[in-house]
GUBALUM-98742 format. One record per residue (C-alpha): x, y, z; residue number from 1. Coordinates in pm, whole numbers, plus 50000, padded with zeros to 5 digits. Each point is the difference from the previous one (the first is absolute). Layout:
% residues N
xx,yy,zz,num
X,Y,Z,NUM
...
***
This chain:
% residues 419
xx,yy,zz,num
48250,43034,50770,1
50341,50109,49789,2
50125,50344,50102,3
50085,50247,49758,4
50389,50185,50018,5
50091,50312,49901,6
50206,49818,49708,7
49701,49864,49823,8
49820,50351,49908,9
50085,50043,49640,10
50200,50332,49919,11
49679,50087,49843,12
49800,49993,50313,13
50263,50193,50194,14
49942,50283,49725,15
49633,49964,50026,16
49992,50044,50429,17
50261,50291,49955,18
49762,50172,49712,19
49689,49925,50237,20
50186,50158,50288,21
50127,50280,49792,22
49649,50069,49886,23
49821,49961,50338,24
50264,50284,50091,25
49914,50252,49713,26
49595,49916,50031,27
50057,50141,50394,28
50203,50282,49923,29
49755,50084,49726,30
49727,49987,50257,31
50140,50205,50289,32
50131,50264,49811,33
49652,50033,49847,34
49780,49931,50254,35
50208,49989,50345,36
50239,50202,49980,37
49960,50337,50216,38
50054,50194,49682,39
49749,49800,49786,40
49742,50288,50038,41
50205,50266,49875,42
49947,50093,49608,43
50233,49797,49761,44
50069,49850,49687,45
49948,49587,49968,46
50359,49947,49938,47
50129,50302,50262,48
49800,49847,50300,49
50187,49650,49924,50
50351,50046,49882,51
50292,50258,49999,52
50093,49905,49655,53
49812,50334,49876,54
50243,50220,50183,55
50292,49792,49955,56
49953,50010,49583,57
49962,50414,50015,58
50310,50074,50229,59
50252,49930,49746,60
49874,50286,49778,61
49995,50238,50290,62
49683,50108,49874,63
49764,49855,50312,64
49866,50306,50111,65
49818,50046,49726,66
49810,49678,50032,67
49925,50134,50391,68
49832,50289,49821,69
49825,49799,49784,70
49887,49753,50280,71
49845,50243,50196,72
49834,50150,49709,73
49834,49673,50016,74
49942,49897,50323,75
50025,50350,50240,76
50254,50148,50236,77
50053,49645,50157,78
50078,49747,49791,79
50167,49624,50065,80
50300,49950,49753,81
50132,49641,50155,82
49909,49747,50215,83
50158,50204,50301,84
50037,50355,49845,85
49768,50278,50022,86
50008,50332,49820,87
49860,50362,50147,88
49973,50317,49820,89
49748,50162,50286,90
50127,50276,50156,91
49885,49875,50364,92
50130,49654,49930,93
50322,50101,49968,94
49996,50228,50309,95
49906,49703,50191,96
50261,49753,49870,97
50303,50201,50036,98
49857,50233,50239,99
49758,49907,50272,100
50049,49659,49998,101
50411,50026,49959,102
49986,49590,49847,103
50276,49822,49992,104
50238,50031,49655,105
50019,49660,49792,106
50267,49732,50075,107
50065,50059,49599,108
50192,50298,50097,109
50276,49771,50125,110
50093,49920,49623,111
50124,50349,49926,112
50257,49973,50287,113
50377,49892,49882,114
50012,49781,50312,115
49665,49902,50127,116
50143,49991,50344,117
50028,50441,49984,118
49714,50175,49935,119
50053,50349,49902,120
49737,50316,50082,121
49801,49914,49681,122
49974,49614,50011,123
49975,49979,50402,124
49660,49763,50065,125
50075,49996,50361,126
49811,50269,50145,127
50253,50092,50333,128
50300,49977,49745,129
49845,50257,49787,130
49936,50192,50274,131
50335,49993,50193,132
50124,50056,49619,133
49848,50309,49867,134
50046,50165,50323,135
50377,49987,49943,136
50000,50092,49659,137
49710,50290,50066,138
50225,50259,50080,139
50195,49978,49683,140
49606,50050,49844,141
49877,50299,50169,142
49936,50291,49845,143
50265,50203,50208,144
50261,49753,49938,145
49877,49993,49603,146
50040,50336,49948,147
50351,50008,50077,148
50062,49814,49741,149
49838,50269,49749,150
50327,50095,49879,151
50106,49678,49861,152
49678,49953,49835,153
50027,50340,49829,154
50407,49919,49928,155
49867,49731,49776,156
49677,50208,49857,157
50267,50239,49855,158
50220,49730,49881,159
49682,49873,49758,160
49919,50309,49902,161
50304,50079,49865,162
50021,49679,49861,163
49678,50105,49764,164
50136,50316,49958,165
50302,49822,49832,166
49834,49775,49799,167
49745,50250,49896,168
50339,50263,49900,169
50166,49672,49831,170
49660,49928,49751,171
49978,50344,49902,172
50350,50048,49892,173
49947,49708,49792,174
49681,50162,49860,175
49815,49664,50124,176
49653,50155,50011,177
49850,49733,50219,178
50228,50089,50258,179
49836,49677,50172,180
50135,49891,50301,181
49895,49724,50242,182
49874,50120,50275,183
49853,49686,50158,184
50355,49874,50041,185
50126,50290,50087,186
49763,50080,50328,187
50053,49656,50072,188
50402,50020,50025,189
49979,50311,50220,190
49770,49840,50256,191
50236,49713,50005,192
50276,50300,50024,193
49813,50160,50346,194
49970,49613,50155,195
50383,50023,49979,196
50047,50332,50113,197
49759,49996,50272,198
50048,49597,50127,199
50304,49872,49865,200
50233,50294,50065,201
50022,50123,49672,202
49860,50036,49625,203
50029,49720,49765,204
50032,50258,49740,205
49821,49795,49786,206
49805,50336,49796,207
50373,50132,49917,208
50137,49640,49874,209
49696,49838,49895,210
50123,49665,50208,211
49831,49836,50303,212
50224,49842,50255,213
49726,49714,50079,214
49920,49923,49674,215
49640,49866,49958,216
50081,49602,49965,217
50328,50013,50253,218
49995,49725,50198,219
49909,50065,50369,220
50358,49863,50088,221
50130,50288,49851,222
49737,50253,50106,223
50090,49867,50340,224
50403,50091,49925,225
49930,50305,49891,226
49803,50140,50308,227
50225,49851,50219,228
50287,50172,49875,229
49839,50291,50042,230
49882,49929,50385,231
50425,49927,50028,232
50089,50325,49871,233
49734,50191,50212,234
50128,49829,50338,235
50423,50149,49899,236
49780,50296,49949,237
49825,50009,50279,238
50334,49851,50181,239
50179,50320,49903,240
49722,50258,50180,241
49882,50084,49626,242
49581,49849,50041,243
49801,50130,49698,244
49615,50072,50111,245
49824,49742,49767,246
49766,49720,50084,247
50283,49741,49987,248
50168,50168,50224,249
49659,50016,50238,250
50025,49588,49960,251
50357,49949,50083,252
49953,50233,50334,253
49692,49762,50142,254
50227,49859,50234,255
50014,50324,50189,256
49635,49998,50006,257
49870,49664,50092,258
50182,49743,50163,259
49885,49755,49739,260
50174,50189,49662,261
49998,49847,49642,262
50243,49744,49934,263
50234,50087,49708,264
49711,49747,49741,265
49708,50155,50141,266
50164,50365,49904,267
50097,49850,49640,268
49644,49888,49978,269
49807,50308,50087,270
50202,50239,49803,271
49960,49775,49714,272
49636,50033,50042,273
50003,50332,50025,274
50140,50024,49623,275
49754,49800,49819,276
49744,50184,50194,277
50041,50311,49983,278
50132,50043,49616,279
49727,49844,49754,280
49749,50074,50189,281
50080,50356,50017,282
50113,50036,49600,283
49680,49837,49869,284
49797,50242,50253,285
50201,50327,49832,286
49948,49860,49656,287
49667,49957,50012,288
49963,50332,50134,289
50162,50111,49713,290
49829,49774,49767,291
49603,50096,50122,292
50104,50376,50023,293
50142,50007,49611,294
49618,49828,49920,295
49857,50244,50147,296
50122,50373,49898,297
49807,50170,50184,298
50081,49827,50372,299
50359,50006,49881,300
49945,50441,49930,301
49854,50004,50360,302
50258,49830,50164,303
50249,50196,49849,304
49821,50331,50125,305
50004,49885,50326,306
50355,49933,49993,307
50060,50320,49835,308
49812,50179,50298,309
50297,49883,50222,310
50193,50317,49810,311
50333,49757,50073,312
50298,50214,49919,313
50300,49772,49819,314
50318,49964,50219,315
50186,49774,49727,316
49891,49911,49650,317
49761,49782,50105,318
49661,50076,50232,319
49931,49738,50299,320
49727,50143,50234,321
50023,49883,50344,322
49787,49774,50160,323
49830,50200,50228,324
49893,50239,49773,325
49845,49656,49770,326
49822,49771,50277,327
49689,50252,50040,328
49965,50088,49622,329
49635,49854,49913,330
50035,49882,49633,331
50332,49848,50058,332
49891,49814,50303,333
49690,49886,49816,334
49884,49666,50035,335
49791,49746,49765,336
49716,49774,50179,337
49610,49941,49934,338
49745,49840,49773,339
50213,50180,49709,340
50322,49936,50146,341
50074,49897,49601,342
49957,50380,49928,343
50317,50261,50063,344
49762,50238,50230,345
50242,50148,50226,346
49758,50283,50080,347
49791,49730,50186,348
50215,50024,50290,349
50030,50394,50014,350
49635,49983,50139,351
49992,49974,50352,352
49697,49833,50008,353
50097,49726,49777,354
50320,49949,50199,355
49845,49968,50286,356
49792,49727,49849,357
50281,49816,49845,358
50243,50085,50242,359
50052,49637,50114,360
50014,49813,49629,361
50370,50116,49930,362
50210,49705,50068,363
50336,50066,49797,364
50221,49898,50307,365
49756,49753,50190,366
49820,50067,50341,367
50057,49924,50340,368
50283,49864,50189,369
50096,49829,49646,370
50001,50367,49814,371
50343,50053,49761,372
50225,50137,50282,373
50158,50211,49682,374
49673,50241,49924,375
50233,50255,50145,376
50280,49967,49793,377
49798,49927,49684,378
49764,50270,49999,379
50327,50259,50028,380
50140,49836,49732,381
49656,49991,49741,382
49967,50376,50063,383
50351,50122,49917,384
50025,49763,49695,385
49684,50108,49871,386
50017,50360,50061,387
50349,50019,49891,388
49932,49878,49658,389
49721,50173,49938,390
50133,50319,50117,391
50331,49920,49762,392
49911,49887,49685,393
49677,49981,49780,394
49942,49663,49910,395
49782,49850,49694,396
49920,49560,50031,397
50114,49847,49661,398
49689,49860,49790,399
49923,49655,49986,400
50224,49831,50271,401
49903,49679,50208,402
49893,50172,50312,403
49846,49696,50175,404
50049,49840,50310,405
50114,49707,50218,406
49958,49878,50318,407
50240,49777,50177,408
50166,50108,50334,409
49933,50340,49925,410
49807,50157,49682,411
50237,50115,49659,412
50000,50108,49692,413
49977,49715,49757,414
50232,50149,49790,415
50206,50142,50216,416
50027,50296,49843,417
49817,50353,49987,418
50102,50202,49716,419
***
């Protein structure tokens, strides 16, 4: 009997076994995912319960969570969008997941790190880290600690207010009758203005000169430079008995706290995260405040009332209420959830039955050990903004502009601009 080598099957026949193998391969991922899988009961579309390729075509766009609405339109408030991914819009499900349960975070997180070897606060996955993390960083969260930094935060509300002021005085004494001004950009610098003044030891001044230090498409290199010339200065600072109460400052002092203190990356790292988190985030929340309240007149009258009721006398030429007197105001504090979350209802949750019922369904800043250790800082910061413009200046929303929005890291205006 003549054996048969490896070198006698034809190229074609080496094609044909690889095809055959290739094929045997897709036929049994096919098959579990639709019939084996432990998520092959839960409601999906043919091409969802097989492949990714669904979500990886929408990302790009940044308009995904639309489809999610659209999805569980479809198929309910539990709905399988990949092969491994599952989507929940019930209330209870939610709790559970980030709540109850406390499940683990995604090893995914690991790609937002700038070294995958240091985790930060935000994309920690290991669940002691995050722990031995946030307790170090939770002082410079509280809400003692946060309102000491009240006066920075208002230092930069009155530096945007004159800025409209100005540019409102400069269009009228050109008799521009639009007197249209940008506000969307505008918010957005002097959020990115409080980061610096309340983490970075000082204003970026970027609603005065219109410039951003870290411009958007920087390379990290130089993002890294830049905050680390700032950490130097602090420590000659600091070196000289002058310490400045800020949260960098809270970071650089962990070594009198723990015996296990950030290393001079791990600072660079966290404060870094603390700017992209808490300034877009923020801006978009303001300007959509501002945007829903200028649709709706009448919600926009009553909020104005209310603010009115504080009978705030002015101490400079501009009018920035304090906090305290803003966290327990009802409309201004009112939230959006429900069947008709679509719907700008704000009187929904100044019914204390209906709170009580939805109570639980407001997830803005996460739940659980996970929550956004920043609710603190940010919910200061929303209220003053808000209640500052509105109590300043009367605006009107230009006709006609692109208003929509994306979804990437954090939601935008498409346009990036709100007129």
């Amino acid at each position: 009997m003549s054996k048969i080598s490896f070198f006698d099957i034809s190229l074609f026949q080496l094609i044909g076994y690889a095809l055959l193998i290739l094929l045997a391969k897709l036929l049994y991922h096919l098959i579990y995912n639709l019939y084996l899988s432990p998520l092959s009961k839960i409601p999906s579309s043919f091409l969802c319960s097989i492949s990714s390729i669904p979500i990886i075509l929408r990302k790009p766009e940044g308009k995904i969570f639309k489809w999610f609405f659209c999805l569980h339109e479809q198929f309910g408030p539990v709905v399988r969008i990949g092969p491994s991914f599952v989507l929940f819009s019930s209330k209870n499900a939610v709790t559970q997941i980030l709540s109850t349960d406390n499940l683990p975070k995604s090893d995914s997180l690991a790609g937002i790190r700038s070294d995958p070897n240091f985790p930060t606060l935000f994309s920690a996955t290991d669940k002691p880290f995050h722990q031995k993390r946030r307790k170090l960083l939770s002082s410079a969260f509280s809400i003692k600690y946060i309102s000491t930094l009240e006066p920075l935060m208002r230092s930069c509300t009155d530096v945007l207010l004159q800025k409209i002021s100005s540019l409102s005085n400069n269009s009228n004494n050109s008799n521009n009758v639009n007197n249209t001004l940008n506000i969307y950009e505008l918010v957005q610098a002097c959020t990115l203005d409080i980061i610096g003044e309340t983490a970075f030891g000082g204003s970026f001044n970027i609603v005065e000169k219109g410039n951003h230090p870290l411009p958007e498409k920087v390379f990290q290199e130089l993002k890294r430079r830049f905050i680390l010339k700032i950490i130097k200065e602090r420590r000659e600072l600091n070196a000289q008995g002058k310490k400045r109460n800020d949260i960098l400052q809270t970071l650089l002092d962990s070594k009198e706290v723990t015996e296990d203190p950030l290393t001079e990356f791990e600072i660079q790292d966290q404060i870094m995260e603390f700017l992209i988190a808490g300034s877009d985030t923020g801006s978009l929340t303001i300007n959509m405040a501002l945007i829903m309240l200028l649709n709706h007149p009448k919600k926009l009258e009553a909020l104005v009332s209310e603010l009115d009721s504080l009978n705030l006398h002015q101490s400079s030429s501009n009018i920035i209420p304090s906090h305290d007197s803003l966290k327990n105001l009802k409309y201004l504090n009112a939230e959006i959830w429900g069947p008709d979350a679509d719907d700008f209802v704000p009187e929904r949750w100044l019914n204390s039955e209906n709170f009580s019922t939805y109570k639980g369904a407001f997830y803005g800043f996460g739940a659980g050990s996970r929550n956004c250790i920043g609710v603190n800082f940010a919910w200061m910061e929303m209220r003053l903004l808000l209640a500052s413009l509105l109590l300043n200046f009367k605006f009107e929303m230009v006709e006609n502009q692109d208003l929509d929005l994306v979804h990437f890291i954090t939601p935008a205006l498409k346009s990036k601009k709100f007129l």
